[in-house]
C-alpha positions in Angstrom: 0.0 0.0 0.0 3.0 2.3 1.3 4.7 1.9 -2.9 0.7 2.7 -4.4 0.4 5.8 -2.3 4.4 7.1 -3.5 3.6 6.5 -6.9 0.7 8.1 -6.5 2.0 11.2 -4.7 5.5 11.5 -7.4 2.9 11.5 -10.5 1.0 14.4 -8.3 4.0 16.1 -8.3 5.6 15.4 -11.8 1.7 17.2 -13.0 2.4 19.8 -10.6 5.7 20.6 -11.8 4.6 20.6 -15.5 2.0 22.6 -14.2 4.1 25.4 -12.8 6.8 25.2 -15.9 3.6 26.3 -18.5 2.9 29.1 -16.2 6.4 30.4 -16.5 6.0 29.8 -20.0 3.4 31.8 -20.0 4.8 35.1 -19.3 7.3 34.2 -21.6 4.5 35.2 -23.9 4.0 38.1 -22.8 7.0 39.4 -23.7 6.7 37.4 -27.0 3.0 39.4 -27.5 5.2 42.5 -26.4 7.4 42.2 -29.6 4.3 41.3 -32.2 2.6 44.5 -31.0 5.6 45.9 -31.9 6.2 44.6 -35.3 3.2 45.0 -36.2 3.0 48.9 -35.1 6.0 49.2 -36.9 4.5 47.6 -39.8 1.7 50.0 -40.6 3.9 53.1 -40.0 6.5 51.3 -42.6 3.4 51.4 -44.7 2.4 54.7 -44.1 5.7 56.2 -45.4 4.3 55.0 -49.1 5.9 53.0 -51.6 9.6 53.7 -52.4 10.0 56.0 -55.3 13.9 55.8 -56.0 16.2 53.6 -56.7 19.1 52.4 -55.6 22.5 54.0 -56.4 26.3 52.1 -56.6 28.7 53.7 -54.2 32.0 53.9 -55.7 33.9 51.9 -52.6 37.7 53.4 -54.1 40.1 50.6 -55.3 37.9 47.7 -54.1 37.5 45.6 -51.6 40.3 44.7 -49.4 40.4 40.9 -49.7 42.7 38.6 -48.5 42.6 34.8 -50.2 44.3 31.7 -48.5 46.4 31.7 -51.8 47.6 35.2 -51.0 49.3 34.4 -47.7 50.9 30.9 -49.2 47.8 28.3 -47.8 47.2 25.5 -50.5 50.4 25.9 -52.4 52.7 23.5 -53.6 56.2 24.3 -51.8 57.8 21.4 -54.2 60.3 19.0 -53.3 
């Protein structure tokens, strides 16, 4: 009887404890609801400023990019021999 009434009071508390980890899940959410509000406020007032009108334009970056390649500092090359 003593092992029926354990097993019996451990399930109680594995509920309970799955129990108390939705509600802290749940104000997760409420951050989470936080953030759609904003997105979505941020949305309609991306909306608001109308459709975009120009285009883009290159920027002329000077003599390039400044690249460096594993074949530029001797990686991957044959030494010979």
């Amino acid at each position: 009887v003593g092992i029926i009434d354990a097993k019996d009071y451990y399930k109680k508390e594995a509920e309970n404890e799955r129990r108390r980890q939705l509600r802290a899940s749940k104000e997760g959410d409420r951050e989470k609801d936080q953030l759609l509000k904003q997105m979505e406020l941020d949305r309609k007032e991306k909306e608001a400023e109308g459709p975009v009108t120009h285009g883009s334009v290159a920027k002329n970056l000077g003599d390039g990019p400044n690249v460096m390649r594993a074949g530029d500092i001797g990686i991957g090359k044959s030494s010979g021999g």
